[in-house]
Structure formats: structure tokens, C-alpha cells
SELO-937494 format. One record per residue (C-alpha): z, x, y; residue in one letter. Coordinates in steps of 0.5 Angstrom, whole numbers. Example, Ala and Ser with C-alpha at 12.3 -4.5 7.8 and 13.67 -1.06 7.14 Angstrom:
BEGIN
       Z       X       Y   residu
      16      25      -9        A
      14      27      -2        S
end
This chain:
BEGIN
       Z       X       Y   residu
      29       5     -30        X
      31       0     -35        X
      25      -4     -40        X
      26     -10     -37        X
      23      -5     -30        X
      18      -1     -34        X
      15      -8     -37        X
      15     -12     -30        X
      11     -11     -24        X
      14      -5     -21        X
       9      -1     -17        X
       9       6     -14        X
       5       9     -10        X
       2      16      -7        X
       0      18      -1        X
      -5      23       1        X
      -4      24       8        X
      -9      21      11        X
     -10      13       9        X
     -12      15       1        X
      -7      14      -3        X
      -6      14     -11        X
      -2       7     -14        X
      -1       3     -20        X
       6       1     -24        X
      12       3     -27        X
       8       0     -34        X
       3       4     -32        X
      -2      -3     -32        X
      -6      -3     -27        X
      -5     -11     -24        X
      -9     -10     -17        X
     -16      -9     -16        X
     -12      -3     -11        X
      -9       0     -16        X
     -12       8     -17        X
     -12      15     -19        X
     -17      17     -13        X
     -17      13      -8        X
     -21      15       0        X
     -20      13       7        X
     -25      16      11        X
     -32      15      13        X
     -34       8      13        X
     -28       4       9        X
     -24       6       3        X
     -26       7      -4        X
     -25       7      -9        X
     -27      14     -14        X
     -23      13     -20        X
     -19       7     -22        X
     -15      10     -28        X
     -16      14     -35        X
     -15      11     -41        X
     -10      17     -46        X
      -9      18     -53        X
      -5      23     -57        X
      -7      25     -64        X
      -1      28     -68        X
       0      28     -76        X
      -7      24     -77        X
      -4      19     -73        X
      -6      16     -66        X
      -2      14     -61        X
      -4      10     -55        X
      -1      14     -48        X
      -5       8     -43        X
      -4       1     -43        X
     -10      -3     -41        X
     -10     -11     -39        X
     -16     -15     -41        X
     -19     -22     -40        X
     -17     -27     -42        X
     -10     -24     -44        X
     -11     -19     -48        X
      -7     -12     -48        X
      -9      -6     -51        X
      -8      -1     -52        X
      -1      -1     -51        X
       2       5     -49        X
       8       1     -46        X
      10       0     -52        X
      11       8     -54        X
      14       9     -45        X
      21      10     -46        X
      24      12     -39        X
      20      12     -32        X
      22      15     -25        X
      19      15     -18        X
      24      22     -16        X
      20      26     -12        X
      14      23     -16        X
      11      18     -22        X
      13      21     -29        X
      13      17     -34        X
      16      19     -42        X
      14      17     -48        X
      17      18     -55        X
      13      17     -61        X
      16      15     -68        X
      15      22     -71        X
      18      25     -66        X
      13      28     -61        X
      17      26     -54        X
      11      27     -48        X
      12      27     -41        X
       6      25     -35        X
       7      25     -28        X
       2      23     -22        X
       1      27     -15        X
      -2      27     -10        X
      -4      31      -4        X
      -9      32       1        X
     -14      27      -2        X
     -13      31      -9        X
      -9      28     -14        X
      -6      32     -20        X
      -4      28     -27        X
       0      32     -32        X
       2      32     -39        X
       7      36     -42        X
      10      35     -50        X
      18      37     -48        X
      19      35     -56        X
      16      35     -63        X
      12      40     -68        X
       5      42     -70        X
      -2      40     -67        X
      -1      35     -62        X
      -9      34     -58        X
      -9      29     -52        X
     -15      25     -51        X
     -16      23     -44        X
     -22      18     -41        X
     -22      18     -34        X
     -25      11     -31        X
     -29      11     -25        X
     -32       5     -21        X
     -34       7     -14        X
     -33       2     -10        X
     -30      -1      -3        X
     -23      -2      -4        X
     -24      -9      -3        X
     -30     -10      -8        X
     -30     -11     -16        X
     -35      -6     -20        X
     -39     -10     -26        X
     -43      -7     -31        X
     -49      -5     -28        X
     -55      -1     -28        X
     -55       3     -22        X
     -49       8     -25        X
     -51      14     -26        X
     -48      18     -32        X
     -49      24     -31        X
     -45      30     -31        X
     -44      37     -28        X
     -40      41     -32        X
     -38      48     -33        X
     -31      51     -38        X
     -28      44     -38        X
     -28      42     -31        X
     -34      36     -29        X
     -36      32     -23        X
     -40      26     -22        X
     -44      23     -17        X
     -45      15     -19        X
     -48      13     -13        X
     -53      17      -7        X
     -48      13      -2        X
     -41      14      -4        X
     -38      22      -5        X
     -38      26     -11        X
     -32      25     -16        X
     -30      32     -19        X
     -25      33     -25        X
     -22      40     -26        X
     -18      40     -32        X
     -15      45     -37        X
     -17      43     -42        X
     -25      41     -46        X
     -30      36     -43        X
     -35      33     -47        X
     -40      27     -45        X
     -39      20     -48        X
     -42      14     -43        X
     -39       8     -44        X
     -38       2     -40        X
     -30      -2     -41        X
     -32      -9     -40        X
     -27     -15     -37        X
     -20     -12     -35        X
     -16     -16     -32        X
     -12     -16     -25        X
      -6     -20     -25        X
      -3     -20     -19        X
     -11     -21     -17        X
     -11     -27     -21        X
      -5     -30     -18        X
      -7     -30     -11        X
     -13     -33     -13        X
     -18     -27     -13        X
     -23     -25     -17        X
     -19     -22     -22        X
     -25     -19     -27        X
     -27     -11     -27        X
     -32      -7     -31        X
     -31       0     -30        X
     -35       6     -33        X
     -32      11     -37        X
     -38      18     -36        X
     -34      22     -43        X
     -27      25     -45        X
     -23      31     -44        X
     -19      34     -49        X
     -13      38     -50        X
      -9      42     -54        X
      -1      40     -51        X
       1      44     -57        X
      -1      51     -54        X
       0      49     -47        X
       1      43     -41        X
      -5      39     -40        X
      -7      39     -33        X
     -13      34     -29        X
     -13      35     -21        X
     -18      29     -17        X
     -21      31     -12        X
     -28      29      -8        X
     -34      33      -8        X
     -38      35     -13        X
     -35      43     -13        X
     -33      44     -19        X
     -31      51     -19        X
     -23      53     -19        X
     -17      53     -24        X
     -15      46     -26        X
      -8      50     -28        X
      -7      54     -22        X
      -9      49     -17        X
      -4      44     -20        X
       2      49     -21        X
       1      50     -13        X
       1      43     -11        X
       6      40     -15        X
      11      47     -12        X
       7      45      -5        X
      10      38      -6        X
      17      39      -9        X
      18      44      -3        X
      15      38       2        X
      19      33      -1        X
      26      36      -3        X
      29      36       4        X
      27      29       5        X
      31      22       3        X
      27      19      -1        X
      28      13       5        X
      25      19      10        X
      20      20       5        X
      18      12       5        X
      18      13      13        X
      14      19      13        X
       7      15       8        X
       5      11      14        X
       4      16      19        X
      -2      18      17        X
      -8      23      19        X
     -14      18      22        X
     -21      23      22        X
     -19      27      29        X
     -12      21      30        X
      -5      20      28        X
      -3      13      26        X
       1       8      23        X
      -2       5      16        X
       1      -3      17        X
       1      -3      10        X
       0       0       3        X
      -4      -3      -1        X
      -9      -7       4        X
      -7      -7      11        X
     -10      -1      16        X
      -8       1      22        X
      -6      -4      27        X
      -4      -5      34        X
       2      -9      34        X
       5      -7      28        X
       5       0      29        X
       8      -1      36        X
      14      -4      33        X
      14       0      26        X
      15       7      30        X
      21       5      33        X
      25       6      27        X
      19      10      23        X
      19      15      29        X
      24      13      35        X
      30      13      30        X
      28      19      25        X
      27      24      31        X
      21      23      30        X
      19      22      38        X
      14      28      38        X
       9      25      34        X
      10      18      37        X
       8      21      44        X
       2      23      40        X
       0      16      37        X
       1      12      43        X
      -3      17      48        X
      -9      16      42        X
      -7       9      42        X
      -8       9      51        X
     -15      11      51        X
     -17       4      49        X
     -14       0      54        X
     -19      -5      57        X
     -18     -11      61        X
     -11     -10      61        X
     -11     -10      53        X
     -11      -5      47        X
     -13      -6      40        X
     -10     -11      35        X
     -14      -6      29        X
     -19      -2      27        X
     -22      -4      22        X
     -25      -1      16        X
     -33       0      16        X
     -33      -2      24        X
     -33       3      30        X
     -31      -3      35        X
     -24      -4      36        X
     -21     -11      36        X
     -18     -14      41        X
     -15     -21      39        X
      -8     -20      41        X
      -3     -22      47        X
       3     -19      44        X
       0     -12      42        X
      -1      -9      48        X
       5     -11      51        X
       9      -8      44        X
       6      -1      47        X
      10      -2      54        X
      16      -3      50        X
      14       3      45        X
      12       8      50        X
      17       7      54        X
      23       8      49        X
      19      14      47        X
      17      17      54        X
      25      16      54        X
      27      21      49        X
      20      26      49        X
      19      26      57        X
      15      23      62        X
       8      23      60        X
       2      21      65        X
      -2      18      61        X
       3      13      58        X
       5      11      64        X
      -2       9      66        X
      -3       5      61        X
       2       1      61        X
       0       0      69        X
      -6      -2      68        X
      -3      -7      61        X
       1     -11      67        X
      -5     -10      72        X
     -10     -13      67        X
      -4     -19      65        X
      -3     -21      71        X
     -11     -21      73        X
     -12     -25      67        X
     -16     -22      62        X
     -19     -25      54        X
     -18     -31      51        X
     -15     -34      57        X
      -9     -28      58        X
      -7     -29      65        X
       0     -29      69        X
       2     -37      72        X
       4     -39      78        X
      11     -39      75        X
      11     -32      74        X
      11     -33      67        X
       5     -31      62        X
       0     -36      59        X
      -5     -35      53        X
     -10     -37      47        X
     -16     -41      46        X
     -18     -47      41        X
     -20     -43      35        X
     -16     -36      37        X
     -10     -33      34        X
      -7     -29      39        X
       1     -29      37        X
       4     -24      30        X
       4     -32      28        X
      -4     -30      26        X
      -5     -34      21        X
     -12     -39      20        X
     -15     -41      14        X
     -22     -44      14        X
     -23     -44      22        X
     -17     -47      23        X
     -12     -43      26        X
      -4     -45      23        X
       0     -43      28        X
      -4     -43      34        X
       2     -43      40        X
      -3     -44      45        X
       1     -44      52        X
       7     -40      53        X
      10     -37      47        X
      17     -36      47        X
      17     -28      45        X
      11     -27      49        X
      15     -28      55        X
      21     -24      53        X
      15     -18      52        X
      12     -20      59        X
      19     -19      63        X
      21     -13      59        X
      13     -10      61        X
      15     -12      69        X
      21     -10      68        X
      20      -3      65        X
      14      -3      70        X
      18      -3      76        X
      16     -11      79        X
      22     -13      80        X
      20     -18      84        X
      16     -21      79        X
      22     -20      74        X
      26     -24      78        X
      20     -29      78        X
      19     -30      71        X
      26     -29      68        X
      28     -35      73        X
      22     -39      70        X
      24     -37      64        X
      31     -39      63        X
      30     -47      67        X
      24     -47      62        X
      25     -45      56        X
      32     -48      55        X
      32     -54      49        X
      37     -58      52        X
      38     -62      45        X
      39     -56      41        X
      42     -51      47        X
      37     -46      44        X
      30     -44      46        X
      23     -47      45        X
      18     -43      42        X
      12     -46      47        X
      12     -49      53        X
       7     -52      57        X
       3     -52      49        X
      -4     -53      49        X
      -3     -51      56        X
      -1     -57      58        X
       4     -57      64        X
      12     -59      61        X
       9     -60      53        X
      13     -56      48        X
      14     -54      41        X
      21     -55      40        X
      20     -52      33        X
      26     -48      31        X
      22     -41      29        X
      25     -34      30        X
      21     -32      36        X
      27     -35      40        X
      31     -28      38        X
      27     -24      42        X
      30     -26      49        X
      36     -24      47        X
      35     -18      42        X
      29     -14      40        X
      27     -12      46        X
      31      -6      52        X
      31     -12      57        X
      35     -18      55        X
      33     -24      59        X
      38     -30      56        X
      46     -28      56        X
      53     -31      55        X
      52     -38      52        X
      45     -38      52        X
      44     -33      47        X
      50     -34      43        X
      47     -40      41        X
      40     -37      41        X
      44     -33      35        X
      48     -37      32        X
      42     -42      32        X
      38     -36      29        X
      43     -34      23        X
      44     -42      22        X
      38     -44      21        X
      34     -38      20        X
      38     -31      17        X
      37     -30       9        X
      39     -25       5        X
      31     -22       5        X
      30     -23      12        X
      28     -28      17        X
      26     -35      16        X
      18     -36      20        X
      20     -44      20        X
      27     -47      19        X
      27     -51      12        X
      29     -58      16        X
      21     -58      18        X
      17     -63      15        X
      12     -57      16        X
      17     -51      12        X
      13     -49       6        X
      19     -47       1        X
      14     -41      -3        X
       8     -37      -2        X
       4     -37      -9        X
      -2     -40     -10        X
     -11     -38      -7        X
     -11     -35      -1        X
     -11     -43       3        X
      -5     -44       0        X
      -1     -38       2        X
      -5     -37       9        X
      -3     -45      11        X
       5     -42       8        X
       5     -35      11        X
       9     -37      18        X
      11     -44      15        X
      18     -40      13        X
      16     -36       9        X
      22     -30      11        X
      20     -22      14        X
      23     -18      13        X
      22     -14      20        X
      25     -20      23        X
      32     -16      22        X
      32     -12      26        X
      32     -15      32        X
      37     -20      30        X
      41     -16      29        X
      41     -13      35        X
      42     -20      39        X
      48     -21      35        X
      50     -15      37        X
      49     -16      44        X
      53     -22      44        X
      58     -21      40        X
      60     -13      42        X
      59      -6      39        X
      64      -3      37        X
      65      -1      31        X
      68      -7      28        X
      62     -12      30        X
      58      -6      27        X
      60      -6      20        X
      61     -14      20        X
      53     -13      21        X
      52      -9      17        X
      56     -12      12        X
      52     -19      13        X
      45     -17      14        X
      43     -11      14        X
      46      -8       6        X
      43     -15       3        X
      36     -13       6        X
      37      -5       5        X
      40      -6      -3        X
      32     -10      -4        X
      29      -4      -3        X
      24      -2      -9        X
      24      -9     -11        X
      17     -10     -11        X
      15      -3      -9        X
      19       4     -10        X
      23       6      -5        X
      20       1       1        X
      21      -5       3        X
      16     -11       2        X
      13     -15       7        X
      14     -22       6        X
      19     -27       0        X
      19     -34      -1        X
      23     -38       4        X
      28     -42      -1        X
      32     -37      -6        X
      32     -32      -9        X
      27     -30      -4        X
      22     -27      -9        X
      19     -21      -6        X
      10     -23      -4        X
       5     -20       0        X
       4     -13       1        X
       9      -9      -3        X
      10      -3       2        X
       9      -5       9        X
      11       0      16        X
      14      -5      20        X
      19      -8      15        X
      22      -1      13        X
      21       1      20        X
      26      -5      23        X
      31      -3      17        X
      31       3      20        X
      34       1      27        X
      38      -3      24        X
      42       2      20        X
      42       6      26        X
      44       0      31        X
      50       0      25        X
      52       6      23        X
end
């Protein structure tokens, strides 16, 4: 990759398998309070055991910097980015560096069930060549920020050069095994700096404790650290580095580098197998992981391990609801979603069509449109109309799930439209043909803006008979594309299409709200006020894609030559953003005015997900 790569914000990351990851940049700054070397799921939330090292190689009597560190107020030092001559992410993070006397060294990062190996090797140079590695550790909740403080405990347990810490009683031990020597040097690095913090209006400021050094003779022999969780501090550093780097490469060398993106959000939960919503923040969600197996799994051959997730998943019906999320820190469950639920009809049907019927499925989708049609939470309750109404003051129910100090942006109390293209196609894959026939009559009488020839996005809003939201949203789509069912045809969803590509349809993706809206934000930057007030307020996703395109196929035919037009169009912009902000996957949301600058999560399921079934639909 070019300077210009190494230098910006380009990030990476390494999963562990089981919601933990390793993270950073191309530059090897570390810009998030999330970017780290060990970082945990499991237990009560994720933490954070080892946040980076700080690396220097002595050669001649020289010493250069390896590390890049950033720190308040702007100040960078040291500067190994300056010695960084070439960085690739294929099958892993590895990183060059060539220093002035010759000396060329390269270090790479991998990770494997909740193990992370870092290596260093000198591929050019002569004479003595001793590296210095100085790991920095906080122990702290993913989220959180460490400052100095009293309550670290220093303290080391070592043996032939490996050593082990256990900074706080609370949280797990920290194990370093290595190749080299250690010896204790406590100290605490004060005020880094977290850019990409800062510009989302963070606290942006951590301290992190440094327990010693390692040191190795890279002229001899490569240098290896293997991280690891407990406070065991037998084995061979160098053995144990040698079989996960082979174990991984022989893992990873059949897969695409797309298939090894699909594959880092399909994670093992304890006893679970779920879908990571996204790196670094998200965790697993509902309604985003219905929708992103569709291309994750469905699309890859994958639908064994969909069955698997969806019958997890089937166990949490209640009241005809399942949960949004599973929150980190919390045993319960949230259920504060309309349209999660009704995702996992639609997934689970798609996935019982391809891996076999399956009971469990099946009775979880009866009791979801049983629930529905009773009413349950948060005012959910078929109408008389037949059609599915929601929500309540204060509640964010729709993916349009916003709110900002109490007040929620996008409340779309009523009958949102994509809700209704859900709840027709859960009757319609239910077997309640009548209640099909019902709803999908109401539907189109309703729903139709008479001005515009498309569709409202709510009607009967704020659950006021004949009131409509006639904002022009994406959500419109769904009736016609997205979903098995489609419940608008002909002119209809013609113009539903065309009024969608028009308005809506960008090169990163699908607009939340058309620009001509007095309401459109055309960037989302800024606090965390300013970004949520902006967050569907036409702010583009990425995930959007798929179901247009699946729409504009509908209408405008499927053969091959409508294939390749589309894929043309929409679906090669959208692909060829890939790695823009994280490498190999595709970010969550950009601006809403061009050039679409990539924000929010740099590496999210469902915008990969929906890529992926739209390059199926495609080719």
C-alpha cells in the first residue's frame, strides 16, 4: 500500500473467534480507545488487557523507533511511521521497515482463539540488531478509558523470559510469552491521544501502564510474543507462535479475502453461535443479524450455521417478540424492536428452504405472528385494517433507532411502511392467506402518495387515523424489493424504484432521507448529539443496496442483461469502496452529500452481508 495508506487512517482488524479481536492501523497509531493487541469478549463485557507495545531496535549504536504513538495535545513520538516502508493486511497485518543503515524489519500481528501473536523478523542488514519491546496494558471495559492510578498492580511473574500480570483482582490475568528476555521496568505513559475519539466528540485521553521490557537478539533468531489471557506462564513462545501462524495461514489460504471478511462476524458466544453487528463497538444484535445472514451465511453455502443461530435465537420469543440485543454486562435481553422479529421469519424461512424444515423454526415463527396479531410491547398490535401498527412516545422501535438526550429522531410512530412489507411477507411465509389478502389490500389503498405516485413512509402517524409522514425515505423499497414476498408491482413499484434511485441511490449506498428535505443533514461529523440527530437524516447505508437492487431487478427483469446493468450501476461502486476505511469490509454508514466519506463503524455485518446478496442477485 501507498504512503499516503500507511499515514491515514486506514484500519485493520483480527478476530478471535469469539467476539475478541485485535485492532489498530495501517500506520500503526493507535486512533480508537478500541484499537488493541488483546482485546476479550466473554463474562460480563469486553476488556481490554493490552492496548499496544511501545518498539525499538538498537543497530550500530543507533536507535530506531519500530512504534508510533500519539499524544495530547498533538504531539507524535515516536515515529516509526517515519521508518514504515510498505504494509499489507493479506492473510494478516505485517508491516516493513527499513531503517538508514540498511537494517529492513518486518512485524506482523495475528490472532487466534483469544491469542495474539506478534512477530518480528530482520529479512536485511548485518551485525548486532536488539529489539526492545515494551507492552502497554490498561485492563479496562472496552468502552472506558484508563488514568493513572493507584490501584495497578505492577507485579510480575516470570520465568526463562515469559511473564504474566494480574493488574486488577476483578479482571483476567495477562500473560506474555516470548523468545526473548524480560526484565521489570514500571512506568506509567501518560496522555495518549485517540483521534478518531476526538472526532466524535469523545474523551479522547488515556494513560496506560507499561510493567517492563522484552528484549531480543533479531540478529540470532526472529522474535516472537504470544498474548494470551490467564496467568499460566509455561510453554514455548516460539513453538506456539510457529503452529498458529501455520494453523491460521492453512485456515485462511483457501478463503477469498471477501470470505474471510464474512467469516469475522460469525462468532462463538460462550455456549452460542452469533453474528458480531459490527467491529469495533456493535455486538450482537437482533435485527442485524437477521439481515446480515442472509448474504454472511445464506448466499456463502453457509445455511448450516444459520439453522444453528436462528434456533439460538428461537428460544427468546416472548409475547411474540425476540430480542434487539444482548447487551454486554447485562443477562437480560432487550426487546425494543418491531422489525427484529419479523427479520427472523424472513431469515428463517430462507434458511429452512435451503438446510430443511426444522420445528423449532417453525414455532418460532407461529408464535411471532400469533404475538403480533394479539398485540404485545410498546403498543405492537395488528389493526383492524389488517395492517401492523407500533410505537409509543419516547421509543424507537423501527432500524431508524436514533435518540438523542430522551428524544428519540425518527420516532415513526404508526404504520411504518417497511414494517408493513415485513408483517405481509411473516403472514404471507405463515400460511394466513387471508390475513395476506387483508393487509396487503389495506396496503396498497393506504400507502400510495398520490402527489409522488410512491409510498408514504408512515401512515396513520403518531396513531392518528389518515395522518401521514410523506418523507421521501428508503424504507419504501422494501415493498418491492428486499423481501420473498413482494407486496407492490407493475407501476407501482416502478415508480417506488425510480423514486428511490432518484432521490436516494449513491455510490456508497442508499440515502436515509432525500437532500430536498428541510430535515437532510448532509454530513455526520461532529458530538455524539450531532451525529445521532444525522444518523438516518440522510446519512447513506450501505446495506440499503441490496434490497434496491433486488427491487430494481424486479421491475425492470432478470436476465442477464438487467444483471449486468445493475451490477454495473450499483453494485461495482459499492464493492470497489471496500477497505475504504476498514480493510477487506465495508463500513457502516458516509455522508449524505459527496464524496461519501466513510463514518460510523469501520467494519459492520450487514453492509457486507447485503453486498454479498447483491453480487449473487448480479452475477
Amino acid at each position: 500500500m501507498g504512503k499516503e495508506v500507511i499515514e491515514g487512517s486506514l484500519e485493520w482488524i483480527e478476530p478471535d473467534g469469539n467476539g475478541g479481536f485485535a485492532s489498530g492501523t495501517a500506520g500503526g497509531v493507535r486512533t480508537r480507545r478500541y484499537h488493541a493487541l488483546l482485546l476479550l469478549a466473554g463474562g460480563t463485557e469486553r476488556v481490554v488487557l493490552v492496548n499496544g507495545f511501545e518498539a525499538w531496535l538498537d543497530v550500530g549504536g543507533t536507535t530506531f523507533p519500530l512504534s508510533t504513538q500519539h499524544y495530547a495535545p498533538d504531539v507524535t513520538y515516536p515515529r516509526g511511521i517515519d521508518h514504515l516502508v510498505a504494509f499489507t493486511g493479506d492473510p494478516w497485518p505485517r508491516w516493513t521497515f527499513a531503517l538508514p543503515d540498511g537494517t529492513v524489519v518486518a512485524h506482523e500481528v495475528a490472532v487466534s482463539l483469544q491469542a495474539t501473536v506478534c512477530a518480528w523478523r530482520r529479512i536485511a542488514g548485518q551485525g548486532r540488531a536488539t529489539l526492545h519491546v515494551r507492552p502497554l496494558l490498561s485492563g479496562r471495559s472496552y468502552h472506558a478509558l484508563m488514568r493513572e492510578n493507584g490501584a495497578f498492580d505492577f507485579r510480575s511473574n516470570t520465568r526463562d523470559g515469559n511473564a504474566s500480570w494480574q493488574p486488577y483482582p476483578s479482571l483476567p490475568a495477562t500473560t506474555m510469552l516470548s523468545t526473548g528476555m524480560y526484565r521489570d521496568a514500571p512506568d506509567w505513559y501518560r496522555n495518549f491521544l485517540y483521534a478518531e475519539e476526538a472526532a466524535r466528540g469523545l474523551d479522547c485521553i488515556e494513560d496506560l501502564a507499561a510493567p517492563g521490557i522484552f528484549t531480543f537478539d533479531i540478529a540470532q533468531r526472529d522474535a516472537a510474543v504470544v498474548l494470551r489471557p490467564g496467568s499460566d506462564i509455561e510453554g514455548d513462545a516460539r513453538s506456539l507462535a510457529a503452529e498458529t501462524l501455520a494453523r491460521e495461514r492453512k485456515r485462511r489460504s483457501p478463503l477469498s479475502r471477501m470470505d474471510r471478511a464474512a467469516d469475522a462476524y460469525v462468532v462463538s458466544a460462550g455456549t452460542r453461535r452469533t453474528v458480531i453487528a459490527g467491529y469495533p463497538w456493535f455486538t450482537d444484535w437482533g435485527r442485524d443479524t437477521f439481515i446480515a445472514m442472509r448474504g454472511l451465511l445464506l448466499s456463502r453455502g453457509r445455511a448450516d450455521i444459520a439453522a444453528i443461530i436462528l434456533e439460538d435465537w428461537s428460544a427468546h420469543v416472548s409475547q411474540g417478540m425476540l430480542p434487539n440485543r444482548f447487551p454486554d454486562g447485562s443477562e437480560l435481553p432487550q426487546y425494543n424492536a418491531v422489525d427484529a422479529s419479523l427479520w427472523f421469519v424472513v431469515a428463517a424461512h430462507e434458511t429452512m428452504a435451503i438446510a430443511g424444515s426444522s420445528e423449532r423454526l417453525q414455532s418460532a415463527i407461529d408464535a411471532i405472528v400469533d404475538g403480533y396479531a394479539r398485540g404485545t410491547r410498546f403498543g405492537i398490535r395488528m389493526d383492524d385494517d389488517g395492517l401492523l401498527a407500533c410505537g409509543e412516545p419516547g421509543v424507537q422501535l423501527t432500524w431508524m433507532d436514533a435518540r438523542v438526550d430522551g428524544r428519540v429522531i425518527t420516532p415513526r410512530i404508526g404504520k411504518p411502511v417497511e414494517v408493513q412489507a415485513l408483517w405481509i411477507n411473516a403472514l404471507y411465509l405463515a400460511g394466513r392467506a387471508a390475513l395476506v389478502q387483508r393487509a396487503s389490500a389495506a396496503f396498497r389503498a393506504r400507502f400510495v402518495d398520490p402527489e409522488r405516485g410512491s409510498l408514504y413512509d408512515v401512515v396513520d402517524a403518531d396513531h392518528v387515523a389518515g395522518r401521514v409522514d410523506s418523507s421521501v425515505r428508503p424504507n419504501q423499497v422494501f415493498a418491492a424489493g428486499g423481501l420473498p414476498f413482494a407486496v407492490v408491482d407493475g407501476d407501482l413499484a416502478r415508480k417506488v424504484v425510480e423514486t428511490v434511485e432518484r432521490e436516494l441511490v449513491t455510490p456508497a449506498g442508499v440515502r436515509s432521507l432525500a437532500r430536498s428535505d428541510p430535515a437532510y443533514r448532509a454530513r455526520y461529523e461532529g458530538g455524539p448529539a450531532e451525529r445521532d440527530g444525522a444518523y438516518h437524516q440522510g446519512t447513506v447505508w450501505p446495506w440499503l443496496m441490496g434490497p434496491f437492487v433486488e427491487a430494481w431487478l424486479r421491475v425492470h427483469g432478470s436476465d442477464e442483461a438487467a444483471k449486468t446493468q445493475a451490477g454495473l450501476r450499483f453494485v461495482a461502486p459499492l464493492a470497489a469502496r471496500i477497505g475504504a476505511s476498514g480493510i477487506d469490509h465495508l463500513f457502516e454508514i458516509a455522508d449524505g452529500d459527496a464524496p461519501h466519506a466513510p463514518r460510523g463503524c469501520p467494519f459492520q455485518a450487514w453492509s457486507l452481508g447485503e453486498l454479498i446478496r447483491a453480487q449473487k442477485m448480479t452475477s
